[in-house]
Backbone bond lengths (Angstrom), bond angles and torsions (degrees), N, CA, C in turn:
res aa  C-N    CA-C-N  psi(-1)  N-CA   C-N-CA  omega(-1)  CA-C   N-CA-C  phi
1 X - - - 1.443 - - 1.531 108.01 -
2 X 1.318 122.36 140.00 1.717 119.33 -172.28 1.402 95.08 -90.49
3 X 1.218 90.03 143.14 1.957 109.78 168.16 1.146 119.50 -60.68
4 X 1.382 132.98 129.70 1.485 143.28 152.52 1.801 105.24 -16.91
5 X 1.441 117.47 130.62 1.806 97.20 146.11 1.579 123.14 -34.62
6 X 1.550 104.26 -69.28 1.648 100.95 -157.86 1.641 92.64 -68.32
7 X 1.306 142.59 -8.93 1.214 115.10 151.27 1.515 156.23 -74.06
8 X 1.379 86.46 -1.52 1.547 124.18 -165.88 1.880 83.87 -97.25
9 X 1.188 112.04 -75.55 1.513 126.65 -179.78 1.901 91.75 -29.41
10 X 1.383 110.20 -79.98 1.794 108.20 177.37 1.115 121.83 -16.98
11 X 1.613 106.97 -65.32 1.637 115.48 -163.09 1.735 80.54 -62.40
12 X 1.473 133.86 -77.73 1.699 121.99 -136.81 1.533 87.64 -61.40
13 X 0.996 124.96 -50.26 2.377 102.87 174.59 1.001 117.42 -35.72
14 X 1.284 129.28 -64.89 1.909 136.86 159.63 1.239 96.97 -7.82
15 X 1.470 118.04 -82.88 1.336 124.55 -149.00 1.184 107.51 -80.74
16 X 1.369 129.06 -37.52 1.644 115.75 167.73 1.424 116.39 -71.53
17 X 1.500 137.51 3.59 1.044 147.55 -167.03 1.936 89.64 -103.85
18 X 0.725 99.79 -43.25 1.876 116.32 -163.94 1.709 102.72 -64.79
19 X 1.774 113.43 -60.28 1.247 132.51 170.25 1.647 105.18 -40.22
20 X 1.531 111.32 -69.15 1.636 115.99 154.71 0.853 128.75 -1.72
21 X 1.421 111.06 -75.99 1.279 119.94 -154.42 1.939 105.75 -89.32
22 X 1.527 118.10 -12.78 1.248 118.97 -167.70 1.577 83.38 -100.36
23 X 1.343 136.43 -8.65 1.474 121.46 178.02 1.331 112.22 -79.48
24 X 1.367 102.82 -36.64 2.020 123.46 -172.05 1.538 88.66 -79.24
25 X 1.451 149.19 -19.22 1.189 123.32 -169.28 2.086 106.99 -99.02
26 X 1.432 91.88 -8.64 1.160 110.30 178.37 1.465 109.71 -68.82
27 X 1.674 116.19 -57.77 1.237 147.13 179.76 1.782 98.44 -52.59
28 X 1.547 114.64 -57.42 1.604 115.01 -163.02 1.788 96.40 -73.55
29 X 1.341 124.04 -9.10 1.189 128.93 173.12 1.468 118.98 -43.36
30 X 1.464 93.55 -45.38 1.501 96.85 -164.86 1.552 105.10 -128.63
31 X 1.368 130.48 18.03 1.021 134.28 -179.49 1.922 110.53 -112.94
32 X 1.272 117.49 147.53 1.216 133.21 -168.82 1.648 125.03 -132.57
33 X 1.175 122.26 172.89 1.691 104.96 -173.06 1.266 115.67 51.58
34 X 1.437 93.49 -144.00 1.845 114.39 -165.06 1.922 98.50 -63.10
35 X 1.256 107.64 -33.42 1.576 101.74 -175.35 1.616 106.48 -68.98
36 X 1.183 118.48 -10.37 1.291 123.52 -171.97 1.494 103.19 -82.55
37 X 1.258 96.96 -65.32 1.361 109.09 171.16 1.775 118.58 -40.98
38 X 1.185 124.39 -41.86 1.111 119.71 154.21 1.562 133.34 -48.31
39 X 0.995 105.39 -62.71 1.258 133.91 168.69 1.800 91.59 -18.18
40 X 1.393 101.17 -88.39 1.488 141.22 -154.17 2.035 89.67 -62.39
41 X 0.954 104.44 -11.19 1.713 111.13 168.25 1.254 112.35 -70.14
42 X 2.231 108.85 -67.22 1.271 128.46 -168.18 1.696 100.39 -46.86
43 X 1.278 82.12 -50.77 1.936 81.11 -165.00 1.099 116.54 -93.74
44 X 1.335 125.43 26.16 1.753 123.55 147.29 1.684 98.65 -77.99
45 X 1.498 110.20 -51.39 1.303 137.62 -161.47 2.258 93.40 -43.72
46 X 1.637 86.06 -52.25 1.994 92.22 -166.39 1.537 93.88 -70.76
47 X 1.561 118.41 -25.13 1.721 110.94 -167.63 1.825 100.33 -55.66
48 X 1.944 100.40 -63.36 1.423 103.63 173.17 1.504 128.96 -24.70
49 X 1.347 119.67 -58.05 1.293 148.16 174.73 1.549 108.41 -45.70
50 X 1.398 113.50 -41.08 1.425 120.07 -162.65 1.553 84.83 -84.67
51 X 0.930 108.81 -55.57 1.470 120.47 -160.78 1.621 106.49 -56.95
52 X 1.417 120.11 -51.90 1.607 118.17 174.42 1.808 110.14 -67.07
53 X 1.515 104.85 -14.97 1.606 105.25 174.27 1.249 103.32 -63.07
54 X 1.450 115.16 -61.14 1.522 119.30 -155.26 1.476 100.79 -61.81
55 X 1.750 118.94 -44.47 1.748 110.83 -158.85 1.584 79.16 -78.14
56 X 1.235 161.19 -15.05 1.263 133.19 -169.76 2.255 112.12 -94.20
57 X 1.375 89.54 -11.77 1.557 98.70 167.54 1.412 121.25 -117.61
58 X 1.724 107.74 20.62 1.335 118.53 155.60 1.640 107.64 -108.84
59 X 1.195 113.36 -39.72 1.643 110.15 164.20 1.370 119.46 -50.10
60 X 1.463 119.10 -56.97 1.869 131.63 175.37 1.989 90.50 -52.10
61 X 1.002 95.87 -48.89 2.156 89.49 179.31 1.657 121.34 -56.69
62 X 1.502 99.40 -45.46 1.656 100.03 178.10 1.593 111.00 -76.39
63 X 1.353 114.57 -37.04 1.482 117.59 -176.67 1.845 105.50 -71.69
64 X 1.245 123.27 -42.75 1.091 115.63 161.48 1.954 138.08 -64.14
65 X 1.658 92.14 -3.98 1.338 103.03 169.19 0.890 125.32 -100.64
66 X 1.687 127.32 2.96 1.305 157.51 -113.08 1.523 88.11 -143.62
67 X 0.823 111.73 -58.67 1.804 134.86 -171.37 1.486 105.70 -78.44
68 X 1.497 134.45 -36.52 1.255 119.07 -162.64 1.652 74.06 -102.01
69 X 1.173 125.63 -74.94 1.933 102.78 -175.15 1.706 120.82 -43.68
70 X 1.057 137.22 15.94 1.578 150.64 159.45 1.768 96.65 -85.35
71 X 1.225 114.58 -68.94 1.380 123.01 -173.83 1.270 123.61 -71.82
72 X 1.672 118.22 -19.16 1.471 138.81 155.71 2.131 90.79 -47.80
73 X 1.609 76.32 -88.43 1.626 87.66 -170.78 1.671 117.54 -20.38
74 X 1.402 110.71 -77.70 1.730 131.92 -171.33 1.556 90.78 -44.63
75 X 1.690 132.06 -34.20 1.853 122.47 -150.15 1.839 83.82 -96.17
76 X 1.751 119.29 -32.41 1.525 105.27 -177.59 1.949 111.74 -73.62
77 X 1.320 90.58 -34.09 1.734 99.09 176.31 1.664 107.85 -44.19
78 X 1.610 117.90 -50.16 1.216 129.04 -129.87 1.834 82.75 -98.33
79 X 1.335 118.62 -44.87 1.215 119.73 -165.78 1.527 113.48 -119.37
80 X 1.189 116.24 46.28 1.394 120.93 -166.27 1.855 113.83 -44.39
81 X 1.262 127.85 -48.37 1.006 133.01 -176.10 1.578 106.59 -83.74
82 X 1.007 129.28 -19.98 1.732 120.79 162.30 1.467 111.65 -72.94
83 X 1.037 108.52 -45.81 1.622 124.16 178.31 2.171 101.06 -61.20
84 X 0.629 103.77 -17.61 1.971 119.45 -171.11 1.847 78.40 -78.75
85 X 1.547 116.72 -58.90 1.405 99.29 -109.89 1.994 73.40 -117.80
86 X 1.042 119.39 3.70 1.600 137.63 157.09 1.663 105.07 -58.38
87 X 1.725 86.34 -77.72 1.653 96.21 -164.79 1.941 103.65 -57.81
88 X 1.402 106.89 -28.46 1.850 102.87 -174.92 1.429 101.86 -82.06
89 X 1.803 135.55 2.45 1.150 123.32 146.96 1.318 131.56 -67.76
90 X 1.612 109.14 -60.29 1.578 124.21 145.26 1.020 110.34 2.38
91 X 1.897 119.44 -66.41 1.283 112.89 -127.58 1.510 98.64 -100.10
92 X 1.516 107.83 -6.83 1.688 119.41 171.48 1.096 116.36 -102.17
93 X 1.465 109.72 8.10 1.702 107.12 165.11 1.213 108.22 -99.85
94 X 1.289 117.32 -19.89 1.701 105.98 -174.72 1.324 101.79 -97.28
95 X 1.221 107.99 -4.79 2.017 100.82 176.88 1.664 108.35 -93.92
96 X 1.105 111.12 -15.00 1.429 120.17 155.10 1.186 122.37 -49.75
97 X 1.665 98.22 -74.64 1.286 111.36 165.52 1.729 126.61 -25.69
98 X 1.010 112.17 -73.48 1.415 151.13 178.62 1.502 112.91 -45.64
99 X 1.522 107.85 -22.92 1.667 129.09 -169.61 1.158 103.23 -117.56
100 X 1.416 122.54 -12.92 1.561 122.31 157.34 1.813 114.60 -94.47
101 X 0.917 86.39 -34.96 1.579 82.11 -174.11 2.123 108.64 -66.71
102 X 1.280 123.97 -29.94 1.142 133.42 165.38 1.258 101.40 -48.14
């Protein structure tokens, strides 16, 4: 299934947030005092950041799961007996499956 933009957008923040934060831990490695103290700023600052990334590409996840079980629902309402005779294909492909792999 293809990814949302703003989920696509999420994940590359993650990861440039991640790179970040493993460069600044590199940096607070060897730094002391007031540079420390800086340091130990930036990367509360990227933790926040990470942290509103993730709840904002776990929200785009539930609201988008939200939406395909809405359209699940309304397509089984609408077609009850295709939807019957879908899932009883499914359900003989994976017992196939399942009866070969034994």
């Amino acid at each position: 299934m293809p990814q949302s933009p703003a989920l696509k957008t999420v994940r590359n923040d993650m990861k440039t947030l991640v790179k970040d934060a493993q460069a600044l831990f590199a940096e607070a490695a060897a730094a002391t005092g007031e540079k420390a103290d800086e340091l130990r700023a930036r990367g509360l600052t990227l933790l926040e950041a990470a942290a509103e990334a993730a709840q904002s590409a776990q929200a785009a996840a539930i609201e988008k799961g939200k939406e395909v079980a809405a359209k699940t629902d309304d397509y089984v309402h609408e077609n009850p007996w295709r939807a019957v005779a879908i899932s009883a294909g499914l359900g003989l492909l994976v017992g196939l499956v399942i009866g070969r792999s034994k």
